[in-house]
C-alpha positions as a LaTeX table, in Angstrom:
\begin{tabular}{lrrr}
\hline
Residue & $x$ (\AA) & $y$ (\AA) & $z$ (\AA) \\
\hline
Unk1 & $-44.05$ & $-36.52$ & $-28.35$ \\
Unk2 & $-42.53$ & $-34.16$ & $-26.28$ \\
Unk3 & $-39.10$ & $-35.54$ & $-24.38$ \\
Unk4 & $-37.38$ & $-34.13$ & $-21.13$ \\
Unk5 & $-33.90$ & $-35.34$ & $-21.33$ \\
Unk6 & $-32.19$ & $-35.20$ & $-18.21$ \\
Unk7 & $-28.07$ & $-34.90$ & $-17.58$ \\
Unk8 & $-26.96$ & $-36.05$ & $-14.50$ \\
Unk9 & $-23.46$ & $-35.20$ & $-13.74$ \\
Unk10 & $-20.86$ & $-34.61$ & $-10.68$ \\
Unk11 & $-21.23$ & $-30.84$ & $-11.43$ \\
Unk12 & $-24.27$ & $-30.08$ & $-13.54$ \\
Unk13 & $-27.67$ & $-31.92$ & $-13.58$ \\
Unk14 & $-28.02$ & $-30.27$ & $-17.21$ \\
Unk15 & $-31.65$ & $-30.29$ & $-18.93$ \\
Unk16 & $-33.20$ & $-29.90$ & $-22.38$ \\
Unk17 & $-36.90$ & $-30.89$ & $-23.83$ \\
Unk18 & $-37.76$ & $-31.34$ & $-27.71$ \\
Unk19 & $-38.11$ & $-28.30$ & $-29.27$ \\
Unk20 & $-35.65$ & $-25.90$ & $-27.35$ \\
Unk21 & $-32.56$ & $-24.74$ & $-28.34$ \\
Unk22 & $-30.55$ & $-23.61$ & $-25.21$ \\
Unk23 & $-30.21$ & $-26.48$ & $-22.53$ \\
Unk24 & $-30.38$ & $-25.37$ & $-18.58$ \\
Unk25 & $-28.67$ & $-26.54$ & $-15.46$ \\
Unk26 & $-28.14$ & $-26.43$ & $-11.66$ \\
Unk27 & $-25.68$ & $-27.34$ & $-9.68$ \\
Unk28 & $-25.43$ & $-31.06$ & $-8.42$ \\
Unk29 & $-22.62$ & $-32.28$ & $-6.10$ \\
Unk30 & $-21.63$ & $-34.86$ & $-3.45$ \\
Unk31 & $-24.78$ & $-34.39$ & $-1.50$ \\
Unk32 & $-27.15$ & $-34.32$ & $-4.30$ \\
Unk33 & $-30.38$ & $-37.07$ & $-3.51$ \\
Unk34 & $-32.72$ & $-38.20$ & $-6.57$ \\
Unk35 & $-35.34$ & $-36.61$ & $-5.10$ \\
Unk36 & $-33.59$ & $-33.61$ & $-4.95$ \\
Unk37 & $-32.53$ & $-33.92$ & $-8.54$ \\
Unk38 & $-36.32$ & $-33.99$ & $-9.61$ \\
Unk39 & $-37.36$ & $-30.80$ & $-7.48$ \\
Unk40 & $-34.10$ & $-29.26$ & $-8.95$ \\
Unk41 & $-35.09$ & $-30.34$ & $-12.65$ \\
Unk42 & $-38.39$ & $-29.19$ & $-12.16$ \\
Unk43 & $-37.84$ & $-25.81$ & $-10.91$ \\
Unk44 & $-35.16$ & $-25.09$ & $-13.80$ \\
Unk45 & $-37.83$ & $-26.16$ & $-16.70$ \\
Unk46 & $-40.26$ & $-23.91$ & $-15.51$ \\
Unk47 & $-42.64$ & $-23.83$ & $-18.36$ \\
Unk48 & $-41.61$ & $-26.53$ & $-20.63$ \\
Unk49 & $-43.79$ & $-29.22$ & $-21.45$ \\
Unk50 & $-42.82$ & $-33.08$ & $-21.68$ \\
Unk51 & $-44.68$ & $-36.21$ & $-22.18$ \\
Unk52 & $-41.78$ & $-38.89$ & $-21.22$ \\
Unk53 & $-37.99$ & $-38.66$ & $-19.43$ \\
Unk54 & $-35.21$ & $-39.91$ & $-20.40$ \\
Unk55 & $-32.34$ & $-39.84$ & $-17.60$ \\
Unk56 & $-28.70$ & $-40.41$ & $-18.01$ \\
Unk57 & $-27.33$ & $-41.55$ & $-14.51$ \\
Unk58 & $-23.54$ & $-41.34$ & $-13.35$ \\
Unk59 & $-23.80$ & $-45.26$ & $-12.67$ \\
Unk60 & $-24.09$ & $-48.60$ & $-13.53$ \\
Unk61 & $-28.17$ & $-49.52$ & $-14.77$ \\
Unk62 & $-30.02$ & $-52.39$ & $-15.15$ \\
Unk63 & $-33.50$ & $-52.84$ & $-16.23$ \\
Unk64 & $-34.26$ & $-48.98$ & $-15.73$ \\
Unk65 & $-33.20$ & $-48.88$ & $-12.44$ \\
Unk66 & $-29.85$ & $-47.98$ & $-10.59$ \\
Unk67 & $-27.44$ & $-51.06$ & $-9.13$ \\
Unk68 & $-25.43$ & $-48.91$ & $-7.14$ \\
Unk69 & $-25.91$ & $-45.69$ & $-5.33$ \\
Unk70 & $-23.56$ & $-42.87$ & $-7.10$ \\
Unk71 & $-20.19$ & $-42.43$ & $-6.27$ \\
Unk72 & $-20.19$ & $-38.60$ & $-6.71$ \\
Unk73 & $-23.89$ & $-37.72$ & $-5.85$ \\
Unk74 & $-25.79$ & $-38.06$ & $-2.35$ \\
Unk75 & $-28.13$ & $-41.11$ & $-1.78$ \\
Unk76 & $-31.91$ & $-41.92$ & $-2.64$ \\
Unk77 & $-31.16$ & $-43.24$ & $-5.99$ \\
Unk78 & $-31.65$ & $-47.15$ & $-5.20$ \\
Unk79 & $-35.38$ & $-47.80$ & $-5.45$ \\
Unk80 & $-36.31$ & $-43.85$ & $-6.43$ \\
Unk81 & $-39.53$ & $-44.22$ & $-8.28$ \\
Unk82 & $-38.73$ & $-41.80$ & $-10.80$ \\
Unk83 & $-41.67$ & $-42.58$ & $-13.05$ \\
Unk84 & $-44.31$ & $-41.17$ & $-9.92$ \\
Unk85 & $-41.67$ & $-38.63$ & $-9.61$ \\
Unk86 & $-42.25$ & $-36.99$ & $-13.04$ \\
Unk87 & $-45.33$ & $-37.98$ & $-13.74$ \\
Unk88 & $-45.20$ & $-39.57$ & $-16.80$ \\
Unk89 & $-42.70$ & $-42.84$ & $-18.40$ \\
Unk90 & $-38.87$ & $-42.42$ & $-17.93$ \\
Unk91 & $-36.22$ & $-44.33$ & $-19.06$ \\
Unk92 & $-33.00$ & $-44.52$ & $-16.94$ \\
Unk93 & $-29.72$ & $-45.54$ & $-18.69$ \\
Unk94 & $-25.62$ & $-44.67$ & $-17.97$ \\
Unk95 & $-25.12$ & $-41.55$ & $-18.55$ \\
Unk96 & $-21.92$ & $-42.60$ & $-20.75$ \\
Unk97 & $-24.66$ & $-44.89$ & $-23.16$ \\
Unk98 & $-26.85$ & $-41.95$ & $-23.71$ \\
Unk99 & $-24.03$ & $-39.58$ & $-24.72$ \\
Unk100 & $-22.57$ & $-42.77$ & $-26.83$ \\
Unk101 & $-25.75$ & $-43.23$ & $-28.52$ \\
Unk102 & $-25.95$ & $-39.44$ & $-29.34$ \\
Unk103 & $-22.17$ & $-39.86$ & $-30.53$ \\
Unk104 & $-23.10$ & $-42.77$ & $-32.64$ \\
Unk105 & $-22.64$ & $-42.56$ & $-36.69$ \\
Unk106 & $-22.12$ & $-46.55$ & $-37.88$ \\
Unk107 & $-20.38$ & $-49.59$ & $-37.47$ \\
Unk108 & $-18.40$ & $-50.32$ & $-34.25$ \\
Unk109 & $-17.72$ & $-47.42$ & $-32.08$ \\
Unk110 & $-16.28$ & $-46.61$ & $-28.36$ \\
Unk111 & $-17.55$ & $-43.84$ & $-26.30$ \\
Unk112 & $-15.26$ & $-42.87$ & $-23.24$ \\
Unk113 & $-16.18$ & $-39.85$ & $-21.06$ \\
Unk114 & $-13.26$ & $-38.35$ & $-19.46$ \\
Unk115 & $-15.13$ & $-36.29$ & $-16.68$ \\
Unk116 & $-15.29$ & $-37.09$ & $-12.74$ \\
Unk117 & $-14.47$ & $-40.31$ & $-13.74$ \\
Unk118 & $-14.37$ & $-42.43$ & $-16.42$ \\
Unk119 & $-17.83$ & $-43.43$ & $-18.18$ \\
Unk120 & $-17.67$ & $-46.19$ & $-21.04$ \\
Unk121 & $-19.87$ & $-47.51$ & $-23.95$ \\
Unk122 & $-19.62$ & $-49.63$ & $-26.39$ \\
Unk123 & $-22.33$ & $-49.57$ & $-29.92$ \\
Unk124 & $-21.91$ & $-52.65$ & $-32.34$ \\
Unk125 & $-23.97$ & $-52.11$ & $-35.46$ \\
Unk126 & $-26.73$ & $-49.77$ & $-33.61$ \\
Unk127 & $-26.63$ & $-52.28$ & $-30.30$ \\
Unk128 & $-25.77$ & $-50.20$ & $-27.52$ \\
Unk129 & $-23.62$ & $-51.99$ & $-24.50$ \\
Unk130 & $-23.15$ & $-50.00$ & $-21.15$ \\
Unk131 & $-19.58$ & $-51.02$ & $-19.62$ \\
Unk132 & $-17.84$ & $-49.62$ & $-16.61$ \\
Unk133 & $-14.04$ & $-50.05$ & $-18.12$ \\
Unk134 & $-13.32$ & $-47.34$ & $-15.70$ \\
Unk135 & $-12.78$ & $-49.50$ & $-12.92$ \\
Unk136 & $-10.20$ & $-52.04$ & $-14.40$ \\
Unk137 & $-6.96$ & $-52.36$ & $-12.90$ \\
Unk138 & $-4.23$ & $-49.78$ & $-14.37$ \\
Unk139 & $-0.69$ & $-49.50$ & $-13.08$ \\
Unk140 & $-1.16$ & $-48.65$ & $-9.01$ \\
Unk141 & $-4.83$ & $-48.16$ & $-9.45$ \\
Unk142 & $-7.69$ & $-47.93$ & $-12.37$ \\
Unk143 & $-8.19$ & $-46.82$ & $-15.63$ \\
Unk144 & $-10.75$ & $-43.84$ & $-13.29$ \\
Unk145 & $-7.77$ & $-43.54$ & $-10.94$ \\
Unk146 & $-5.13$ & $-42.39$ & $-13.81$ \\
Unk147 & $-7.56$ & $-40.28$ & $-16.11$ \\
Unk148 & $-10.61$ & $-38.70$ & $-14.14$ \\
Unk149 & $-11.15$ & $-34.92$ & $-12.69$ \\
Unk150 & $-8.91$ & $-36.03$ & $-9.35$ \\
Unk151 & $-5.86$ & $-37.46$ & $-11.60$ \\
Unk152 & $-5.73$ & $-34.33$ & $-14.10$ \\
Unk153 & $-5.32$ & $-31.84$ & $-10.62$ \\
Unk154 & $-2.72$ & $-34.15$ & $-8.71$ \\
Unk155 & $-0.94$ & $-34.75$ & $-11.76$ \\
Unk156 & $-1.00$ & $-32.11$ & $-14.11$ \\
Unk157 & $-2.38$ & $-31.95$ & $-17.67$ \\
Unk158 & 1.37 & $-33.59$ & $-19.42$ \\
Unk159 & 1.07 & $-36.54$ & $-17.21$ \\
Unk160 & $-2.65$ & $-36.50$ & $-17.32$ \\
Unk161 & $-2.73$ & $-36.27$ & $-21.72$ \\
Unk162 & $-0.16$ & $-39.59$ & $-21.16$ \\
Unk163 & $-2.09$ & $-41.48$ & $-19.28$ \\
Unk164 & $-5.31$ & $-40.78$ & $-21.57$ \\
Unk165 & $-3.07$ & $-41.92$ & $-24.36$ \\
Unk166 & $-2.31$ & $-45.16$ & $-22.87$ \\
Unk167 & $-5.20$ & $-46.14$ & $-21.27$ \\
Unk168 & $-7.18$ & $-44.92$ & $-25.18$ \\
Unk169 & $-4.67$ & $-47.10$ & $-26.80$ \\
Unk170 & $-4.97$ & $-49.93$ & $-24.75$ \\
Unk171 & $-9.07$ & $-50.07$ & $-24.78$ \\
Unk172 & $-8.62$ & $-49.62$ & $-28.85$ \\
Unk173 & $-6.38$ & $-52.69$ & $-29.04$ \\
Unk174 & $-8.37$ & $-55.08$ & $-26.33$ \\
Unk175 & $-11.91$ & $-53.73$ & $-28.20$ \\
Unk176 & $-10.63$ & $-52.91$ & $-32.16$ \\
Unk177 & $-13.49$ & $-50.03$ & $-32.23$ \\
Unk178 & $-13.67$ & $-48.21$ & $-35.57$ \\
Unk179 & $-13.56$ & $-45.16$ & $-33.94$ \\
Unk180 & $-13.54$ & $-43.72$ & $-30.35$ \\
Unk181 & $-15.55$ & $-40.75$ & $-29.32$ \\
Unk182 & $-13.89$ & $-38.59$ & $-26.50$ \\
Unk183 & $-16.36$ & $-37.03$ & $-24.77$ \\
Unk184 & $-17.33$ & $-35.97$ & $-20.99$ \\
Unk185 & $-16.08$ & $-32.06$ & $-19.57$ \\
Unk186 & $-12.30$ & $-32.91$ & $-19.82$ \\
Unk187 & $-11.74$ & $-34.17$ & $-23.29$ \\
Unk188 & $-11.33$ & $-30.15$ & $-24.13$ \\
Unk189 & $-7.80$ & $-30.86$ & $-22.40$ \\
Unk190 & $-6.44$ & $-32.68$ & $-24.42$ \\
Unk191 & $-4.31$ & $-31.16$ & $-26.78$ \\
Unk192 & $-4.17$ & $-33.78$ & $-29.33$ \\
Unk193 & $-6.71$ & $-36.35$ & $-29.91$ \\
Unk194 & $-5.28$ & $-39.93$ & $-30.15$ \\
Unk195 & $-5.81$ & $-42.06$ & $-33.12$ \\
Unk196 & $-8.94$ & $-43.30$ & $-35.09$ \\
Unk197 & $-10.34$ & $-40.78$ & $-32.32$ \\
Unk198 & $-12.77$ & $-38.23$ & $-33.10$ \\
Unk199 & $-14.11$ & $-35.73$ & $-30.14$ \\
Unk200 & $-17.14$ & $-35.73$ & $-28.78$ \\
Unk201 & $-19.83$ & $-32.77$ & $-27.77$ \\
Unk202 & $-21.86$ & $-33.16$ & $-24.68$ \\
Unk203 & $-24.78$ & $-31.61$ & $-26.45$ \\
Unk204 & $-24.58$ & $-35.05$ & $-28.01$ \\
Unk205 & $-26.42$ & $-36.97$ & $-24.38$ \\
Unk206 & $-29.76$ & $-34.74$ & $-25.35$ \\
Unk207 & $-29.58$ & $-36.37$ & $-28.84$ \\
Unk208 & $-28.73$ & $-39.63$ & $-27.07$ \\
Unk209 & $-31.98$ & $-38.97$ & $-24.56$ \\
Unk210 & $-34.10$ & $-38.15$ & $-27.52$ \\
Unk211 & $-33.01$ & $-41.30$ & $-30.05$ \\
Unk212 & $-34.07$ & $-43.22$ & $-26.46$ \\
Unk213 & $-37.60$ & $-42.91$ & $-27.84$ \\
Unk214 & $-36.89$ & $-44.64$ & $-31.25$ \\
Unk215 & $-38.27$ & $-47.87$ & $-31.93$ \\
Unk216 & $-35.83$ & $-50.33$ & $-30.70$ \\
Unk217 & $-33.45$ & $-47.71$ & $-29.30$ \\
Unk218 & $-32.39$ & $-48.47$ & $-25.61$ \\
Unk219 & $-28.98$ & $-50.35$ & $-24.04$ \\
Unk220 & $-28.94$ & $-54.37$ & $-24.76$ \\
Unk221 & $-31.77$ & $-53.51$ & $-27.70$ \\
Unk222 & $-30.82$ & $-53.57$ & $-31.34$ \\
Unk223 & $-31.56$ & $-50.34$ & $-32.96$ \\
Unk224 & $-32.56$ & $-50.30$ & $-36.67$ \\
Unk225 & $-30.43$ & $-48.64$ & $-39.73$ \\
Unk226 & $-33.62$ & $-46.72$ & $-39.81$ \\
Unk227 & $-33.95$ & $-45.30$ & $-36.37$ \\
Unk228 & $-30.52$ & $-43.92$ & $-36.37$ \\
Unk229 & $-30.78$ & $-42.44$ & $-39.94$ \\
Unk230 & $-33.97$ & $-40.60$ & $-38.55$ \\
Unk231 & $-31.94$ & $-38.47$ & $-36.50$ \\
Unk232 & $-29.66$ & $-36.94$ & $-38.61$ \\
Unk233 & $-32.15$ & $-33.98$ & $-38.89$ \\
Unk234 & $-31.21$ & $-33.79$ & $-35.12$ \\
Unk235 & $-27.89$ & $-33.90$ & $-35.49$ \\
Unk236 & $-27.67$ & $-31.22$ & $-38.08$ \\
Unk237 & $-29.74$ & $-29.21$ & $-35.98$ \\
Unk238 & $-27.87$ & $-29.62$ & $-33.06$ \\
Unk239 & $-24.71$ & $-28.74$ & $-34.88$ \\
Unk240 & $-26.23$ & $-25.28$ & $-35.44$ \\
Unk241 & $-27.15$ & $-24.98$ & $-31.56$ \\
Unk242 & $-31.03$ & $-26.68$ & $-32.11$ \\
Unk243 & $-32.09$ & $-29.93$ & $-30.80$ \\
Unk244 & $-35.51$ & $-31.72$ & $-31.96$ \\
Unk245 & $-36.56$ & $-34.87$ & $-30.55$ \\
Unk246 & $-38.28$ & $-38.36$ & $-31.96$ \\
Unk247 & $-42.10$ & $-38.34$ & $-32.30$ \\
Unk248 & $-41.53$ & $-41.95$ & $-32.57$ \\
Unk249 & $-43.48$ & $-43.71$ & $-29.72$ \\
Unk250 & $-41.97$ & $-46.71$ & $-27.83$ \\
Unk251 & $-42.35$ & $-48.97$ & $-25.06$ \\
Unk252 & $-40.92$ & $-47.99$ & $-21.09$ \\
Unk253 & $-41.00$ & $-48.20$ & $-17.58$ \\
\hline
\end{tabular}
């Protein structure tokens, strides 16, 4: 089975499908609709071939479906039928639990995405738990408000490295993670990495998108030992700039 897995960021709405090596893009931004997002995906593609979609969205989900329109993207996303839109199944999960998924190796780890703002997830033994711990309440503000895109210009990357420091240690001593992955476009800041922190690669949401279509693998859903040891191959592969997907078939919208 052939999978599109789509990247929808503040910037970027990046793309990749089973098989390819080299992902592709176009520029989002503040006005961006969903259905512009599938024209814009479709275009970009051009002659690749998929038989389901996975989508990571900037936002909170529930039951395959958007709760909130996006606070860094235009409107339409509420009610978008994306599965008419593309033809063909889609799943629709945070964009921050499809790069933790991709991130995930074993046992109890954190994901946090330091990019427009602050994305969050949380994988206990293969069981994959969206969170938005971006909008808790830190100093003047939130955790979003202190380490996001906005905070990092206004503040400068010293202050900016501090206040990822804090806000990393405080999540690791509320959560006791084995590890936390850094990932998103401005964990390349950082000049050290905190500890029991290990950084991310946002290749690693297109291995997230593909282990979607695992038996068992979506957010709330236990995953098997099996399932994740599958993709290794994909990992390996991606570490060398190659990305295959599951032929595993599963259940979706």
């Amino acid at each position: 089975m052939n999978v599109l897995v789509v990247d929808v960021g503040g910037t970027h709405v990046k793309v990749l499908v089973s098989g390819e090596r080299d992902p592709r893009k176009f520029v989002s931004g503040p006005t961006l609709t969903a259905k512009q997002m599938v024209a814009g995906v479709k275009k970009v593609i051009g002659d690749w071939k998929y038989d389901a979609v996975s989508i990571g969205f900037p936002g909170p989900v529930l039951r395959n479906r958007p709760v909130a329109e996006p606070r860094n993207l235009g409107g339409g996303w509420l009610g978008f039928n994306f599965r008419s839109a593309f033809g063909c199944h889609v799943k629709l999960v945070n964009d921050a639990a499809m790069q933790g998924l991709g991130s995930y190796r074993r046992g109890k780890m954190l994901f946090l995405g330091l990019g427009t703002g602050l994305g969050s997830s949380l994988i206990v033994d293969g069981i994959v738990e969206p969170m938005e711990l971006g909008h808790l309440p830190y100093k003047e503000g939130t955790y979003e408000s202190y380490v996001g895109s906005e905070a990092l210009v206004k503040q400068g990357k010293k202050k900016w490295r501090r206040h990822v420091a804090n806000v990393v240690a405080q999540l690791i001593a509320a959560l006791e993670p084995d590890e936390v992955v850094l990932g998103g476009g401005n964990a390349k800041e950082l000049k050290e990495l905190p500890p029991k922190c290990r950084l991310g690669d946002n290749r690693n949401a297109f291995l997230g998108g593909f282990r979607l279509w695992e038996e068992g693998n979506e957010p709330h859903s236990s995953t098997s030992t099996r399932s994740i040891s599958s993709t290794q191959s994909i990992r390996k592969d991606n570490e060398h700039g190659s990305t295959r997907g599951s032929n595993s078939q599963a259940t979706s919208s």
